[in-house]
N, CA, C and O atoms as a Tinker XYZ file with bonds, in Angstrom:
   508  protein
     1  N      0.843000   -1.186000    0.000000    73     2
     2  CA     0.000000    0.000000    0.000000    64     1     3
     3  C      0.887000    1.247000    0.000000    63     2     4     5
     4  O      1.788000    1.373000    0.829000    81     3
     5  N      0.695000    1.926000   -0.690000    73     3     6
     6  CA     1.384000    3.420000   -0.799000    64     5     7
     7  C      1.014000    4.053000    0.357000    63     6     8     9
     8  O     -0.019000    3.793000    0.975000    81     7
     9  N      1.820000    4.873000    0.667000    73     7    10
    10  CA     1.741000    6.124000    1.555000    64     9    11
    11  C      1.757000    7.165000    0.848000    63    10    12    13
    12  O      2.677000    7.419000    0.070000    81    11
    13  N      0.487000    8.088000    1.071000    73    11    14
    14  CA     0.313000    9.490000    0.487000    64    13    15
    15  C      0.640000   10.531000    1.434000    63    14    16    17
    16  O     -0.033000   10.793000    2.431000    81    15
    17  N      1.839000   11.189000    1.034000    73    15    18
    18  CA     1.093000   12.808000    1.717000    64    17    19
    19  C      1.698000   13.421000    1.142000    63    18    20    21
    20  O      2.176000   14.431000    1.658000    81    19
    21  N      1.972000   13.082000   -0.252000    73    19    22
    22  CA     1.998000   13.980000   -1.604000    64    21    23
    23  C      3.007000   14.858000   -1.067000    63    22    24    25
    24  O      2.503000   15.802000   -1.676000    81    23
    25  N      3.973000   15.391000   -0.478000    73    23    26
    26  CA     4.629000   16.614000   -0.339000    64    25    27
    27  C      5.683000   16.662000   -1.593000    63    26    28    29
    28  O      6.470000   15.719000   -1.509000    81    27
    29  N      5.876000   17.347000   -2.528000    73    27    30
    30  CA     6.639000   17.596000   -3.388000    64    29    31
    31  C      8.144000   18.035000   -2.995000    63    30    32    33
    32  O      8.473000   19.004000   -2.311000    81    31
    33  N      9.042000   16.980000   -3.661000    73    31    34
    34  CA    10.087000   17.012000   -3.980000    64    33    35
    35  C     10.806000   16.874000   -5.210000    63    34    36    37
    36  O     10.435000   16.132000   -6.120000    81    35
    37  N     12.231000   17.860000   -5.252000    73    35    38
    38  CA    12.870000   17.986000   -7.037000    64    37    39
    39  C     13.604000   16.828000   -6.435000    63    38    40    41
    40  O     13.663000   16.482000   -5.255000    81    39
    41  N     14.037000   16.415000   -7.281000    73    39    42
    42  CA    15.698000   15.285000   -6.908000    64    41    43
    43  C     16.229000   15.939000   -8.606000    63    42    44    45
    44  O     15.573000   15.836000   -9.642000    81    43
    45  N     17.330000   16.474000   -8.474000    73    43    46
    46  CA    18.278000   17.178000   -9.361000    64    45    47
    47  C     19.635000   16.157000   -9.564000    63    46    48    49
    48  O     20.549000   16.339000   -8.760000    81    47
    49  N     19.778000   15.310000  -10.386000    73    47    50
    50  CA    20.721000   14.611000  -10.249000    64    49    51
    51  C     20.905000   13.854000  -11.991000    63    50    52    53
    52  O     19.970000   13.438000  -12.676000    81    51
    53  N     22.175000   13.855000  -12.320000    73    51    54
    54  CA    22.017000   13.579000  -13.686000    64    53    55
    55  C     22.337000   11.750000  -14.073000    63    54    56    57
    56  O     22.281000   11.043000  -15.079000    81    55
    57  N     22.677000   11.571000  -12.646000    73    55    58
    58  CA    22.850000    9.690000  -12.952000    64    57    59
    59  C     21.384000    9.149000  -13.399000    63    58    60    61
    60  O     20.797000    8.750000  -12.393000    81    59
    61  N     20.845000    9.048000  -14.204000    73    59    62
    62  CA    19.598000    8.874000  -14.375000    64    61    63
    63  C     19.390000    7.365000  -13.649000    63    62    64    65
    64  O     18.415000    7.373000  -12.899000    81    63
    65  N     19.898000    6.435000  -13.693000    73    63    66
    66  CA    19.712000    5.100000  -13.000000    64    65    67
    67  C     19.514000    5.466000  -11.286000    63    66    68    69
    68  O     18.609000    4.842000  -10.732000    81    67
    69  N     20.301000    6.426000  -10.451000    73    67    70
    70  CA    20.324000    6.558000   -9.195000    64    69    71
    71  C     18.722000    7.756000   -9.115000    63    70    72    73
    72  O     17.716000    7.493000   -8.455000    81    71
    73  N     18.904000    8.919000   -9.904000    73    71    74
    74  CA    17.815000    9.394000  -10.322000    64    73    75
    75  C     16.301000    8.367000  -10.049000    63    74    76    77
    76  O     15.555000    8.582000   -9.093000    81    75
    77  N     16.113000    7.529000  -10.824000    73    75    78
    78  CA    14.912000    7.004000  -11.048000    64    77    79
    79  C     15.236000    6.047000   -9.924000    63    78    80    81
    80  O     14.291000    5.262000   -9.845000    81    79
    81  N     16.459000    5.677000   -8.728000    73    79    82
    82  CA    16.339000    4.705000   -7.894000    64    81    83
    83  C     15.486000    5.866000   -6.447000    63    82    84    85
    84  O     14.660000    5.733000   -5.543000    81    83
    85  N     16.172000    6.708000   -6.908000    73    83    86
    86  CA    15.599000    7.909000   -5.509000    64    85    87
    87  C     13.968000    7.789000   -5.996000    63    86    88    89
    88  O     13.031000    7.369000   -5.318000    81    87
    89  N     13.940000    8.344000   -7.520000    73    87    90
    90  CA    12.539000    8.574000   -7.246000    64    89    91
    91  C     11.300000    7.428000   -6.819000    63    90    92    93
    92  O     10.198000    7.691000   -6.338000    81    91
    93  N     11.788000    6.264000   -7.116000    73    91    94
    94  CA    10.891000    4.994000   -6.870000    64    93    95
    95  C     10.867000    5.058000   -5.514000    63    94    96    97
    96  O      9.743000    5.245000   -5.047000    81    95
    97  N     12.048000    4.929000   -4.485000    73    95    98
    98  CA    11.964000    5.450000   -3.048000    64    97    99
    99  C     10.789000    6.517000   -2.664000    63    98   100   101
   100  O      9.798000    6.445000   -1.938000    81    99
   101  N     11.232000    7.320000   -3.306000    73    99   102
   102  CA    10.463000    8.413000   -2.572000    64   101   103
   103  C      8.743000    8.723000   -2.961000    63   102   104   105
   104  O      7.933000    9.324000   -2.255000    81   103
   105  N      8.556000    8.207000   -4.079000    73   103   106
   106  CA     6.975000    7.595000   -4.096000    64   105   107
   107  C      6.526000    6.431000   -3.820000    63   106   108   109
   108  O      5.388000    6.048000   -4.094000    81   107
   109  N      7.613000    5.606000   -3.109000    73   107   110
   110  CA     6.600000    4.779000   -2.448000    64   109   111
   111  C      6.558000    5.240000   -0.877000    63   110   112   113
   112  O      5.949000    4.575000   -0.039000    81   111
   113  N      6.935000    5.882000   -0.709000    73   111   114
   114  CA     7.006000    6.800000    0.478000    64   113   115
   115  C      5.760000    8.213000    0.611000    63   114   116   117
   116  O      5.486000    8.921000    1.579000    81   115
   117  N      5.199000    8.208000   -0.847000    73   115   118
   118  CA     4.212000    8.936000   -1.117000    64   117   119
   119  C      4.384000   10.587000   -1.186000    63   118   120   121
   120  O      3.489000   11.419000   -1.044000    81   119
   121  N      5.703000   10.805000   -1.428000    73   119   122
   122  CA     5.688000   11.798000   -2.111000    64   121   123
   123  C      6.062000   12.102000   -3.549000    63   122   124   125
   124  O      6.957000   11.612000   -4.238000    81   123
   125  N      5.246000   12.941000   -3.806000    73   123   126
   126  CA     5.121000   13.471000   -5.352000    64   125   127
   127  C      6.804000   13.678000   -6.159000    63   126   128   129
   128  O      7.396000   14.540000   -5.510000    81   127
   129  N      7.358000   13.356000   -6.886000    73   127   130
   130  CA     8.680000   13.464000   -7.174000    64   129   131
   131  C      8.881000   14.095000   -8.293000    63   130   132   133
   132  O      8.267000   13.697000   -9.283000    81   131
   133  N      9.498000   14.865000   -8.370000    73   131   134
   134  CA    10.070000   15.811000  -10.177000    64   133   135
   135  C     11.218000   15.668000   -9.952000    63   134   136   137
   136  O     11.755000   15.771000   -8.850000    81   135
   137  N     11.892000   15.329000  -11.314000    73   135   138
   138  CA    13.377000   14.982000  -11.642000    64   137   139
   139  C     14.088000   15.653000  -12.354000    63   138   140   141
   140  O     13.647000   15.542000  -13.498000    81   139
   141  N     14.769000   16.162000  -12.339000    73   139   142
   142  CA    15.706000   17.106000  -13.318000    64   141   143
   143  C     17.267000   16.557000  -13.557000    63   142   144   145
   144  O     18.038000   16.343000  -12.622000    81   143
   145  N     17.621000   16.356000  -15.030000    73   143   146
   146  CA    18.984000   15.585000  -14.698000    64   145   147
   147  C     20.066000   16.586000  -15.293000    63   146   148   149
   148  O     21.134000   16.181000  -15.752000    81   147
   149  N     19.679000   18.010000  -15.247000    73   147   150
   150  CA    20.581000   18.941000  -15.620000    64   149   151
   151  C     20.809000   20.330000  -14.526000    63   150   152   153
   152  O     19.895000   20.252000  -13.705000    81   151
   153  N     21.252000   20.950000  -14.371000    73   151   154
   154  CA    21.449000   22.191000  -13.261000    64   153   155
   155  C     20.462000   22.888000  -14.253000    63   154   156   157
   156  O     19.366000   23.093000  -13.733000    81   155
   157  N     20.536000   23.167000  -15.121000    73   155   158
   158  CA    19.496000   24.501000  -15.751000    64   157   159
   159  C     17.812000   24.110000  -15.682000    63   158   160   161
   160  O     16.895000   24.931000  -15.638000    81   159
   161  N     17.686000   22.587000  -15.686000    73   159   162
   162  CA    16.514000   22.203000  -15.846000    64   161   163
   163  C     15.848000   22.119000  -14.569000    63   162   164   165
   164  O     14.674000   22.395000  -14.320000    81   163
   165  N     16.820000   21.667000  -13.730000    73   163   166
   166  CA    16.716000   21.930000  -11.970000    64   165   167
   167  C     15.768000   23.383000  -11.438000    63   166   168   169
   168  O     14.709000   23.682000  -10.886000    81   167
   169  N     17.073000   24.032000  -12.088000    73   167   170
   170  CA    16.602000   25.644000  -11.631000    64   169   171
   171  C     14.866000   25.852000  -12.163000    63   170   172   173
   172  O     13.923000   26.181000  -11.442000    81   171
   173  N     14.843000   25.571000  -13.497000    73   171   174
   174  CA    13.470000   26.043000  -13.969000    64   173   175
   175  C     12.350000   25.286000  -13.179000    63   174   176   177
   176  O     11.268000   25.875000  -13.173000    81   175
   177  N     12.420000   23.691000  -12.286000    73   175   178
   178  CA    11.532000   23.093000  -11.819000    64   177   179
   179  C     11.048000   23.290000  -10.867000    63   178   180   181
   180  O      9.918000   23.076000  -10.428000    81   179
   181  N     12.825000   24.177000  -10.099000    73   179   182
   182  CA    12.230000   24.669000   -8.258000    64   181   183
   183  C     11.432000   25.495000   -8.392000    63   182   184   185
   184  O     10.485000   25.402000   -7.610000    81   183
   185  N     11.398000   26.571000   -9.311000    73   183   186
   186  CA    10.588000   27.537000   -9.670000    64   185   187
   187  C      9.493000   27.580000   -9.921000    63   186   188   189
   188  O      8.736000   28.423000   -9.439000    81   187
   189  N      8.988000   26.280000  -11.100000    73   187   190
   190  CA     7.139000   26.119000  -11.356000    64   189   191
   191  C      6.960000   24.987000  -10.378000    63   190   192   193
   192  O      5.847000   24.560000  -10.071000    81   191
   193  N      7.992000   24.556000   -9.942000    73   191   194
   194  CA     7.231000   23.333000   -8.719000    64   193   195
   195  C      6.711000   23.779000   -7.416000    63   194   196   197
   196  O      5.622000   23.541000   -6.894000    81   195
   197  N      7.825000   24.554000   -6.948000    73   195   198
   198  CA     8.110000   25.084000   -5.585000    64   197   199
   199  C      7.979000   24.203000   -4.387000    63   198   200   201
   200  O      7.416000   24.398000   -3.310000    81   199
   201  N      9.068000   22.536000   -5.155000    73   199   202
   202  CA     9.014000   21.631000   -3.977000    64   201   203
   203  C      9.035000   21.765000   -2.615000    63   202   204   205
   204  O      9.017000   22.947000   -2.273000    81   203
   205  N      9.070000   20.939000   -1.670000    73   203   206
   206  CA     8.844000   21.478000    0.068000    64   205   207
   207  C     10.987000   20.926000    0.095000    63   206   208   209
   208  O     11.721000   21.325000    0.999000    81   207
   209  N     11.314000   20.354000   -0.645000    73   207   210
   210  CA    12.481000   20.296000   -0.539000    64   209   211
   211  C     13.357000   19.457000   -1.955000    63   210   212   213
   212  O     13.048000   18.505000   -2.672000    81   211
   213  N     14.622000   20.413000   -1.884000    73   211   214
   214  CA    15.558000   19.885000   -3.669000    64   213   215
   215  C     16.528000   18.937000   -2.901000    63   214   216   217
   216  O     16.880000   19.096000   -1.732000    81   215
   217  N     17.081000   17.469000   -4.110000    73   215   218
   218  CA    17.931000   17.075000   -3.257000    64   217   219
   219  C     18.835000   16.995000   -4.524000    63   218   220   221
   220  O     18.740000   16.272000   -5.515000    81   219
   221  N     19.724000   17.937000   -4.200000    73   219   222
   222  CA    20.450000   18.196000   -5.552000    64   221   223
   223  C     22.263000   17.698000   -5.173000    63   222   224   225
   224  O     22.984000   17.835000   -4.184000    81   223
   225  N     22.444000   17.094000   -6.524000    73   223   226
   226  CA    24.010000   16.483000   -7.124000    64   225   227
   227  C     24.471000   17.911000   -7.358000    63   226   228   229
   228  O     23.751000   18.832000   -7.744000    81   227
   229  N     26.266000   17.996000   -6.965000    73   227   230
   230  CA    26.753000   18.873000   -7.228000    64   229   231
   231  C     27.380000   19.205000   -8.622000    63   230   232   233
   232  O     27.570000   20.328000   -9.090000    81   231
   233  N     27.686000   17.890000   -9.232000    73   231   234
   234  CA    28.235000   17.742000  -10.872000    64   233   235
   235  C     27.054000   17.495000  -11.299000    63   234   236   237
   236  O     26.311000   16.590000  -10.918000    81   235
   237  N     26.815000   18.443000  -12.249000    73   235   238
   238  CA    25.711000   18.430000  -12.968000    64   237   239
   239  C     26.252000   19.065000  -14.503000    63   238   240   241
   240  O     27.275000   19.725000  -14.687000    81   239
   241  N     25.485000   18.752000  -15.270000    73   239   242
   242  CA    25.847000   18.988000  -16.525000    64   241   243
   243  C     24.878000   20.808000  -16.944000    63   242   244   245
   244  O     23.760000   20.956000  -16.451000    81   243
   245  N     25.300000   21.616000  -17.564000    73   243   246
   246  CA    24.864000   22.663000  -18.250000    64   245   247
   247  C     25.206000   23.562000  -16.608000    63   246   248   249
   248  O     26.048000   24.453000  -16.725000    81   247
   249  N     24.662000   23.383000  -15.280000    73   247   250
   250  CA    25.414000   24.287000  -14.235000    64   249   251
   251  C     25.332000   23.127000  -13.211000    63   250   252   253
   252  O     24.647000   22.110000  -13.322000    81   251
   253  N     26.207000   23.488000  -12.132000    73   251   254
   254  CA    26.952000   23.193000  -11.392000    64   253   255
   255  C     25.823000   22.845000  -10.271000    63   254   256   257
   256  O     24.798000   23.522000  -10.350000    81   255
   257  N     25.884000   21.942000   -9.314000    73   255   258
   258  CA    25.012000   22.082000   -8.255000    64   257   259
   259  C     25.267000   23.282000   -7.284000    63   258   260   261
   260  O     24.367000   23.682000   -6.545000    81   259
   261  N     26.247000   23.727000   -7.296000    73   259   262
   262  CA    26.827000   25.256000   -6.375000    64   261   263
   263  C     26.349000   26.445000   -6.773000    63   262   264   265
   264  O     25.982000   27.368000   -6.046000    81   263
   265  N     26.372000   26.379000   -8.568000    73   263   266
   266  CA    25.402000   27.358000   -8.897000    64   265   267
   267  C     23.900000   27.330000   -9.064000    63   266   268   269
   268  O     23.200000   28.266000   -9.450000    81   267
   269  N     23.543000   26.215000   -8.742000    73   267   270
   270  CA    22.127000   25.906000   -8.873000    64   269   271
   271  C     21.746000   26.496000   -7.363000    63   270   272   273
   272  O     20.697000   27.138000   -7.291000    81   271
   273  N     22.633000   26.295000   -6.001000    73   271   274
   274  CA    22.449000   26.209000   -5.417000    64   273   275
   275  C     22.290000   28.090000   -4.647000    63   274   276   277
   276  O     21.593000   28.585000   -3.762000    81   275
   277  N     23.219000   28.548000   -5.467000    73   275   278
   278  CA    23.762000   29.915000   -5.287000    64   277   279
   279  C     22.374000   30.556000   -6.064000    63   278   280   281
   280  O     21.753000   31.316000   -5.321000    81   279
   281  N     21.949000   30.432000   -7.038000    73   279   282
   282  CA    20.970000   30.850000   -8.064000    64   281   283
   283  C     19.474000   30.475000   -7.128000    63   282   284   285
   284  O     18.496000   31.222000   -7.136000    81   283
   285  N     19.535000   29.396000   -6.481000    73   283   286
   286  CA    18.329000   29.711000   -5.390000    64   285   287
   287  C     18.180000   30.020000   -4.524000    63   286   288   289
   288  O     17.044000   29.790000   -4.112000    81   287
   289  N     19.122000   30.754000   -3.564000    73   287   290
   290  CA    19.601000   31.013000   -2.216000    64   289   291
   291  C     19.601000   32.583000   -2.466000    63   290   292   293
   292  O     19.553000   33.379000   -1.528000    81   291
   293  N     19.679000   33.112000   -4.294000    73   291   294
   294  CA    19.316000   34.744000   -4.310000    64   293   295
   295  C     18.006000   35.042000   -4.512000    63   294   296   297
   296  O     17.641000   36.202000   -4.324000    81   295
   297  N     16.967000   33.933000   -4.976000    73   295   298
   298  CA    15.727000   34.418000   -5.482000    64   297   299
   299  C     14.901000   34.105000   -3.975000    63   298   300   301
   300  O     14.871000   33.056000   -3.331000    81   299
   301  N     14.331000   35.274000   -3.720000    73   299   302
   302  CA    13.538000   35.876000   -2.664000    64   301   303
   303  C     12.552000   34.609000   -2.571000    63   302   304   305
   304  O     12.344000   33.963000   -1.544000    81   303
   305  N     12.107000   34.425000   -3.559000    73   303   306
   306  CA    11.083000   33.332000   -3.793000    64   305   307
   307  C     10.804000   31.998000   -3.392000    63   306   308   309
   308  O      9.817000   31.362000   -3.024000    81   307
   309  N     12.591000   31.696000   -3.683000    73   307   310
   310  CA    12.911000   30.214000   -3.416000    64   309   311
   311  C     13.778000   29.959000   -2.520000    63   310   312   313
   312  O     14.065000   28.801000   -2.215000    81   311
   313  N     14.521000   31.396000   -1.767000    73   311   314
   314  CA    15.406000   31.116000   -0.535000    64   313   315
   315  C     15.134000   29.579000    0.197000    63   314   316   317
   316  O     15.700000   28.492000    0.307000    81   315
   317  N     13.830000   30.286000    0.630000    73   315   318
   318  CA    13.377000   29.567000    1.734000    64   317   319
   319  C     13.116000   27.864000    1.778000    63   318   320   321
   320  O     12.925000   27.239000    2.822000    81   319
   321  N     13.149000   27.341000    0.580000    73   319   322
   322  CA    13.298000   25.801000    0.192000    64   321   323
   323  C     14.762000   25.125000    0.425000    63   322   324   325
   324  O     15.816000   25.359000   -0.166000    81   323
   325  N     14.418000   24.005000    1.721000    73   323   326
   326  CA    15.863000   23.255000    1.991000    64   325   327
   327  C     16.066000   22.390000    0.800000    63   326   328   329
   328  O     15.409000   21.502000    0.258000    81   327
   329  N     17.293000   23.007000    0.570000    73   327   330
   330  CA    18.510000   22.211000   -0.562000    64   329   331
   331  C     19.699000   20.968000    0.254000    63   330   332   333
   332  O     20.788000   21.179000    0.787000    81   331
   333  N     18.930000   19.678000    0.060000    73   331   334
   334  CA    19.573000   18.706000    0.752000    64   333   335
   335  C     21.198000   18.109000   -0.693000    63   334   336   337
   336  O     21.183000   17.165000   -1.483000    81   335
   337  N     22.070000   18.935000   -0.499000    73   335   338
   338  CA    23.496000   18.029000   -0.716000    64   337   339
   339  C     23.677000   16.652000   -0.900000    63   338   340   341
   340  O     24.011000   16.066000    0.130000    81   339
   341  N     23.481000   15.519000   -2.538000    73   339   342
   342  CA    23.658000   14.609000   -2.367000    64   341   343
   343  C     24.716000   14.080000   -3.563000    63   342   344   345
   344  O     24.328000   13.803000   -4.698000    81   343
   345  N     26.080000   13.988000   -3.136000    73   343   346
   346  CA    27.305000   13.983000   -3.905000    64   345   347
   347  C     28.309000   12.973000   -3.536000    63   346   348   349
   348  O     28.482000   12.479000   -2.422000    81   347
   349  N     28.893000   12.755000   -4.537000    73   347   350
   350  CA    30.503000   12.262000   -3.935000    64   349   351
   351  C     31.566000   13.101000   -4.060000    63   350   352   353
   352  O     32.710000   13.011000   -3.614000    81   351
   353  N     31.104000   13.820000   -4.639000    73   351   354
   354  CA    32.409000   15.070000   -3.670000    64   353   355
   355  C     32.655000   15.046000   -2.196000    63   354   356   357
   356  O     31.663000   15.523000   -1.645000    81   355
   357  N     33.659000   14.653000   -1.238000    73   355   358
   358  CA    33.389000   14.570000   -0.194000    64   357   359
   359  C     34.727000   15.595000    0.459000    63   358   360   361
   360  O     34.976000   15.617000    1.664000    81   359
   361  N     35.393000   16.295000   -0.424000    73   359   362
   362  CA    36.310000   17.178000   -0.117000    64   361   363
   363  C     35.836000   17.955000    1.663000    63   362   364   365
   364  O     34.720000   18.004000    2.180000    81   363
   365  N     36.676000   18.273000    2.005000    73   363   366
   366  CA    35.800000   18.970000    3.210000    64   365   367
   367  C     35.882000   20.434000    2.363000    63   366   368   369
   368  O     34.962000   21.096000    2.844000    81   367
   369  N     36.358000   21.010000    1.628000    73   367   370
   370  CA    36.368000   22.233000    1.004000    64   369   371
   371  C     34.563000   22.256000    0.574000    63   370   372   373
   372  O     33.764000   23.084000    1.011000    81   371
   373  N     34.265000   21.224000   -0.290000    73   371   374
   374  CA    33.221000   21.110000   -0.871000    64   373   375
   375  C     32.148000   21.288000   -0.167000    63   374   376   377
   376  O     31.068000   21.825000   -0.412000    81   375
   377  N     32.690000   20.644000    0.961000    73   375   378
   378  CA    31.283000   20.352000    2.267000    64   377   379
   379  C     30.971000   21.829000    2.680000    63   378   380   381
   380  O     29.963000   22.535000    2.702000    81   379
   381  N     32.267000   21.972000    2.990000    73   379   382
   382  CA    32.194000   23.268000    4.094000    64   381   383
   383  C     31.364000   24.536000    2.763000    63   382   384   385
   384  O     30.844000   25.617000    3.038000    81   383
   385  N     31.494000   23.957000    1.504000    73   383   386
   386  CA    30.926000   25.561000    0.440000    64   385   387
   387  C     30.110000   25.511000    0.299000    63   386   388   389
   388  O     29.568000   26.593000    0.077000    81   387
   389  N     28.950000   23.885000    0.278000    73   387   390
   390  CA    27.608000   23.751000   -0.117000    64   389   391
   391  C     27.396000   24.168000    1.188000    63   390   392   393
   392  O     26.794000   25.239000    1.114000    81   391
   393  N     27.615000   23.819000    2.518000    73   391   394
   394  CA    26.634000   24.580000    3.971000    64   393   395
   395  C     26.769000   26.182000    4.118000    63   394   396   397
   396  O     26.087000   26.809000    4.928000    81   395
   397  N     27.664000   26.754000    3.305000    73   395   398
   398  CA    28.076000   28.022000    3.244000    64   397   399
   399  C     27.309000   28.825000    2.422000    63   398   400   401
   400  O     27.146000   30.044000    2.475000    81   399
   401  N     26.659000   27.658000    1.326000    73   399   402
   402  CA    25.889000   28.687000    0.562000    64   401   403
   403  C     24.230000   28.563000    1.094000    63   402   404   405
   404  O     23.274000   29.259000    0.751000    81   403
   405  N     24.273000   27.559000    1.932000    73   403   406
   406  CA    22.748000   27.458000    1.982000    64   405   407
   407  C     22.123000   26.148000    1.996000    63   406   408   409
   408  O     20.904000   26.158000    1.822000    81   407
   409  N     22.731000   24.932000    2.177000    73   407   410
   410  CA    22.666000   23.625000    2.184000    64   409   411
   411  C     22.226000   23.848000    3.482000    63   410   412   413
   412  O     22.478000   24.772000    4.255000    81   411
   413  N     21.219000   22.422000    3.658000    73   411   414
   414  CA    21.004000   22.243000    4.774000    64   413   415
   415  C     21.421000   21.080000    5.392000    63   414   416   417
   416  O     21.472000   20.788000    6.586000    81   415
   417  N     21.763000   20.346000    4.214000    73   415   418
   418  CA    22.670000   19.059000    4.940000    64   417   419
   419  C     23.553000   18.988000    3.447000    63   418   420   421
   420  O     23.456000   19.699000    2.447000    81   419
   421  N     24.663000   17.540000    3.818000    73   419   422
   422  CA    25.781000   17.558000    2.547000    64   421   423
   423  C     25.972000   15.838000    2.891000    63   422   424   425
   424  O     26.581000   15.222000    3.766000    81   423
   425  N     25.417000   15.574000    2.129000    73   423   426
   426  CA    25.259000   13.542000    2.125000    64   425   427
   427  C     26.164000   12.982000    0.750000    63   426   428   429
   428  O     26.127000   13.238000   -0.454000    81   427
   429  N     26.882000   12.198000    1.509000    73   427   430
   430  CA    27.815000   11.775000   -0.145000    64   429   431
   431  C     27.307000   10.230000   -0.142000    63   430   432   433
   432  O     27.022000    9.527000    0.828000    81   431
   433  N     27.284000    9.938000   -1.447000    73   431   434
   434  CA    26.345000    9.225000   -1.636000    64   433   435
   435  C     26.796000    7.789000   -1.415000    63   434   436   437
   436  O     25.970000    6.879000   -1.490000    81   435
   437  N     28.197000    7.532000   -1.119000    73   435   438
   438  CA    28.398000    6.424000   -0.950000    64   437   439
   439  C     28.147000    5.817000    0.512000    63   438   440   441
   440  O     27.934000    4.642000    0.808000    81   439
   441  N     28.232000    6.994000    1.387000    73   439   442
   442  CA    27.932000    6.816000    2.712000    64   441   443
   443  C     26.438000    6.680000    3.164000    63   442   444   445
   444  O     26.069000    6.518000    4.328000    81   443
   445  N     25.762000    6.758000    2.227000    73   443   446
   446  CA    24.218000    6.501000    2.351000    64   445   447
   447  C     23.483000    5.858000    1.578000    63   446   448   449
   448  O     23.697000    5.947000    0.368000    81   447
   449  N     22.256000    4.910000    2.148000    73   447   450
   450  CA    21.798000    4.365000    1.561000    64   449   451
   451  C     20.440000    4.870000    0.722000    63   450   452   453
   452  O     20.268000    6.024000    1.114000    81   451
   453  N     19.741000    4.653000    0.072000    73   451   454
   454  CA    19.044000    5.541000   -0.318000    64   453   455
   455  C     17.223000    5.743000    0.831000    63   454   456   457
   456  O     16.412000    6.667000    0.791000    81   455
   457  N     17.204000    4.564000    1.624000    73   455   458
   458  CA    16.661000    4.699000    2.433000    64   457   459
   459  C     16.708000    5.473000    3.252000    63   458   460   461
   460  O     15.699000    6.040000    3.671000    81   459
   461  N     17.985000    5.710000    3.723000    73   459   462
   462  CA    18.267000    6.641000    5.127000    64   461   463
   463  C     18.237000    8.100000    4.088000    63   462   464   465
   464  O     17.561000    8.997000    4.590000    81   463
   465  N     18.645000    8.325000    3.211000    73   463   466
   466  CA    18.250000    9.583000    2.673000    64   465   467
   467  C     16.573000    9.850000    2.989000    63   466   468   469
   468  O     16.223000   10.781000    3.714000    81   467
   469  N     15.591000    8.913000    2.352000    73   467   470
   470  CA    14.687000    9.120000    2.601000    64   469   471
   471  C     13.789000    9.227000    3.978000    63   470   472   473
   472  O     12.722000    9.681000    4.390000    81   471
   473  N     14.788000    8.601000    4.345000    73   471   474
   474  CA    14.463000    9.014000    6.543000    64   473   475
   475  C     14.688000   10.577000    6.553000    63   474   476   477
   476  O     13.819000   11.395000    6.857000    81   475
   477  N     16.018000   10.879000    6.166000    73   475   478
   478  CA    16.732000   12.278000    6.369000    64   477   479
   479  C     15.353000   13.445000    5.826000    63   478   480   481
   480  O     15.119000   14.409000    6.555000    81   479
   481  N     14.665000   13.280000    4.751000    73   479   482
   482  CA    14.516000   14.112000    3.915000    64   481   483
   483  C     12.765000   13.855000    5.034000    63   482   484   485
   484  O     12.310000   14.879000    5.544000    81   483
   485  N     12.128000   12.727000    5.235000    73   483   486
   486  CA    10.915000   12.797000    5.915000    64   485   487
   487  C     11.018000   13.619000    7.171000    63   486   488   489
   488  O     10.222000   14.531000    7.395000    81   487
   489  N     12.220000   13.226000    8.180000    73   487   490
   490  CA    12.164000   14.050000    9.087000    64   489   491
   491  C     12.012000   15.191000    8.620000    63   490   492   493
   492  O     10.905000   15.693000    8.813000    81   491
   493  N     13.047000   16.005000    7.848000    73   491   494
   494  CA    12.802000   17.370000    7.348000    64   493   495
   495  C     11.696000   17.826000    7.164000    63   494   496   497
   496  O     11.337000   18.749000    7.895000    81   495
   497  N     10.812000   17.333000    6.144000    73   495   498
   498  CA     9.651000   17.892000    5.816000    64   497   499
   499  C      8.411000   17.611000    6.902000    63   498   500   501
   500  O      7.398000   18.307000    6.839000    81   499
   501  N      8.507000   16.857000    7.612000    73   499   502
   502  CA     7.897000   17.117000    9.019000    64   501   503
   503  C      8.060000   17.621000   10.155000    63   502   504   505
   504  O      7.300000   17.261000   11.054000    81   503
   505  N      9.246000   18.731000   10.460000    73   503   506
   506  CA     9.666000   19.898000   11.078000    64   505   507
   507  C      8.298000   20.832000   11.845000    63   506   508
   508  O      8.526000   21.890000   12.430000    81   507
């Protein structure tokens, strides 16, 4: 049986196989999922979606997850949406720039399973 409570989430990530593994997670978890597997296409989705939370890759193809991340952290609009960090970049430089710009967490992906992401991301949206 599905679980509904529909809360909308982007997952921004261009591995399309890990992509479509998050999103099967996270609707059977019953939330609504939009996928973007480019930084530019990202940006345009937070915008007409206005998910309750993005869980965005930092290598992304056409922009960067830093500038995706930087590009929503200026619009008045979309500040306010937590941008959950999900990379293998695990530099501490990296870490320390995505919480600097506005991340609310920084998860590398080998250290997580895609379940416990989806723990991470339920607690959140039930704050």
């Amino acid at each position: 049986m599905l679980k509904k409570n529909s809360t909308p989430i982007l997952i921004i990530e261009d591995d399309i196989f890990l992509a479509d593994l998050y999103k099967t997670k996270f609707e059977l978890e019953g939330f609504e999922v939009y996928v973007a597997y480019d930084g530019e296409k990202g940006l345009e989705l937070v915008a007409k979606k206005r998910p309750a939370v993005v869980l965005l890759d930092l290598i992304l193809p056409k922009l960067s997850g830093f500038v995706v991340l930087e590009n929503l952290k200026k619009d008045k609009n979309l500040k306010d949406i937590p941008v959950i960090l999900l990379t293998n970049l695990s530099q501490k430089a990296d870490v320390e720039k995505g919480l600097r710009l506005g991340a609310v967490d920084y998860l590398i992906k080998a250290h997580f399973m895609p379940s416990e992401v989806v723990a991470k991301i339920n607690k959140l949206v039930k704050k």
